[in-house]
Every structure is written in structure tokens, then in C-alpha cells.
N, C-alpha and C positions, 0 to 999 in steps of 0.2 A: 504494500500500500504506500502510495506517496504522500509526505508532506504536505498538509494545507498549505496556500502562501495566501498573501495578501493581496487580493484582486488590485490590476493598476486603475486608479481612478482620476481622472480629473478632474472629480467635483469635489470641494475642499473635504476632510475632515475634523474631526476637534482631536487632539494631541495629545495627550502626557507621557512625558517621559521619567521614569523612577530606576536608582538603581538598587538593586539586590545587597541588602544589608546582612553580613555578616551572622544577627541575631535570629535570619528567619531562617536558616540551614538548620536540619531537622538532623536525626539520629541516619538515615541513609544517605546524607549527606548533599542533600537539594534544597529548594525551595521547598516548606510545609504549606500544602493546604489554606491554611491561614489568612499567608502571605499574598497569595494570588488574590486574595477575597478583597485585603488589605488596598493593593495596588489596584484593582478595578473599583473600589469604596473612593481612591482619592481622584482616578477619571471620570468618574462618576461628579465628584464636586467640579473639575476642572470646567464639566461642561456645564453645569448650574451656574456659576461662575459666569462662563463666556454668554449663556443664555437671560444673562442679570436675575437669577433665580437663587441664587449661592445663598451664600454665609450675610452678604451685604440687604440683601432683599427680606433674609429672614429680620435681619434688625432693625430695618425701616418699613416695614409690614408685620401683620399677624398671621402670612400666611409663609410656607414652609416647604421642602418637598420632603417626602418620604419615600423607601424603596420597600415596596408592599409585596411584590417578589422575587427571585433571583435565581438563574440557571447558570452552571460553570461545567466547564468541559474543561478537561486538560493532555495536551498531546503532545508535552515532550517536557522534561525538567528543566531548570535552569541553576544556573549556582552562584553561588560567592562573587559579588564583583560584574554579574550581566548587566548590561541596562536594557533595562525593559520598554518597550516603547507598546500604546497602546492607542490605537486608533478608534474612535468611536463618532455611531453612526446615530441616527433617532428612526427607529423604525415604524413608529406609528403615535401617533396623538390623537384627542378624543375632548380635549379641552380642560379635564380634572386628571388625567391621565397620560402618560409619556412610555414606551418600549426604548430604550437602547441598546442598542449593539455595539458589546465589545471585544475587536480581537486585540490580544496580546502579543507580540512577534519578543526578541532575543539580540541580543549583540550585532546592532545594525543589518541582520535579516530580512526578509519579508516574512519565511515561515513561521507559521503560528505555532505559538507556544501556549495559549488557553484561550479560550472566550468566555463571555459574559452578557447575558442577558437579563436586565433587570426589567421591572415593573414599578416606576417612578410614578409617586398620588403627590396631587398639591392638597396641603392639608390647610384649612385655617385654624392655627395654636388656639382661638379666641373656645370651638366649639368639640375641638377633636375630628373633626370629622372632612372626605375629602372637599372639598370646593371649586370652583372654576376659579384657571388662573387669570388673569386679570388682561385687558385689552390689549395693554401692550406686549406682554410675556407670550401671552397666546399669539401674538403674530408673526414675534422672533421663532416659535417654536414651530408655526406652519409654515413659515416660508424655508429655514433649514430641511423641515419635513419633506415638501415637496422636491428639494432639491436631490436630498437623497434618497427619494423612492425611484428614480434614474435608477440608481446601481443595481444591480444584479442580486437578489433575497441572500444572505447569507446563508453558507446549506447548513449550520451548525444552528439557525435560529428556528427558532419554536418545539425544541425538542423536547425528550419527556424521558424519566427512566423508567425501563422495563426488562422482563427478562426474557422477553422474545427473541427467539431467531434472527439474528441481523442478516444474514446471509445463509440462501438456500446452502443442504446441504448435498 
């Protein structure tokens, strides 16, 4: 079986790059679990952030986002000292609701090193509960939306685990 890589794309993406700290090497001697959650948790801000929905938006609003749920797939270790680069996409919005797509790659690569599929709510702190993001937020987040439903579906997105057969045999 071959390596995923990272489709070439022309249409921007949103970016983070983290490197492999020393403390998240597990007892077999990689990246743990964890850590990959870790570094998709801070792309995950980077693009609230770039979408003015971050950390700034929480403090000058009562509204929030939340990651209500999360898929990770992982397809090759990484170790001590990699830099990790993660590119992420917005695979669908609904108005209180966001999908993102993230692939992981490794030490100036394209091959993918894990993905990340979250389920991003806007919440309002005031009630608990999710809410519609607000006119402007919601425009930045459709017109990103649209740009990247162009790309080609991610074949790692919408997946599920099971213990079926992946392959006749």
C-alpha cells in the first residue's frame, strides 16, 4: 500500500506548523497518541484565530467555539525533533456548526503522517448551548467554505470505526 500525500492544491490553506517535543516520545519510542490530538487541538485554534473566532473573539463576545466531535487516523510515527506541518481545510458549515479537515505531513514531506476530523459548535458561554455565529464570522467561514469544497473530498474524511472486512478476501 502506498503513502497518502498531500493532494497539490492551489486554493490556499490554513497552516500550522509544531515541532515534536522531546516530552511527547512514549515508551516505543514515537510520538504518543496524545500528542497528535495535542498538535491538531493547536490547528485547530490557529484557524479560529485566522477565522477571528479564537481566543480574541471569545473575550470580546459571549460566544465560543467548541469541538463537539473528533476522528484521528494515524499512518506512520514521527519522532524527537520532526516538524510537523498541518494543513487544514473547512469541510462543511451549517451556521452553528463547522467540519474541519486535518492532514498532518512530517519533516518537510507531503506524506501524511495522521488526520483529523473535528466537529467545531459555536456555543454562547451566556446559555450553554450551541448558537448561530454571528454575520460576520459566518461569512468569513462560507466564503473559505466555498473555496475549499473545489478540492477533491478527503478519502480519510467521514470515516467510522468498525471491525469489518476492509478488503475482500
Amino acid at each position: 500500500m502506498t503513502q497518502p500525500t498531500l493532494e497539490h492544491r492551489d486554493i490556499p490553506l490554513f497552516v500550522h506548523r509544531e515541532t515534536v517535543l522531546p516530552d511527547w516520545i512514549d515508551y516505543n519510542g514515537h510520538m504518543n497518541v496524545a500528542y497528535y490530538v495535542l498538535v491538531f487541538d493547536h490547528a485547530t485554534d490557529s484557524v479560529l484565530d485566522a477565522l477571528d473566532l479564537g481566543e480574541a473573539y471569545r473575550q470580546r463576545t459571549t460566544g465560543s467555539v467548541f469541538v463537539g466531535e473528533a476522528h484521528v487516523t494515524y499512518e506512520r510515527e514521527v519522532s524527537e525533533g520532526d516538524l510537523l506541518t498541518v494543513s487544514s481545510r473547512i469541510l462543511g458549515f451549517d451556521g452553528k456548526r463547522m467540519i474541519l479537515f486535518h492532514e498532518m505531513s512530517g519533516d518537510g514531506t507531503e506524506s501524511v503522517v495522521a488526520t483529523n476530523e473535528v466537529l467545531c459548535l459555536h456555543v454562547d458561554l451566556e446559555t450553554r448551548r450551541t448558537a448561530p455565529i454571528p454575520a460576520a464570522g459566518a461569512s468569513r467561514i462560507e466564503q473559505v467554505a466555498i473555496e475549499h469544497s473545489a478540492l477533491p473530498r478527503p478519502s480519510r474524511a467521514g470515516r467510522a470505526i468498525g471491525l469489518e472486512t476492509r478488503r475482500p478476501a
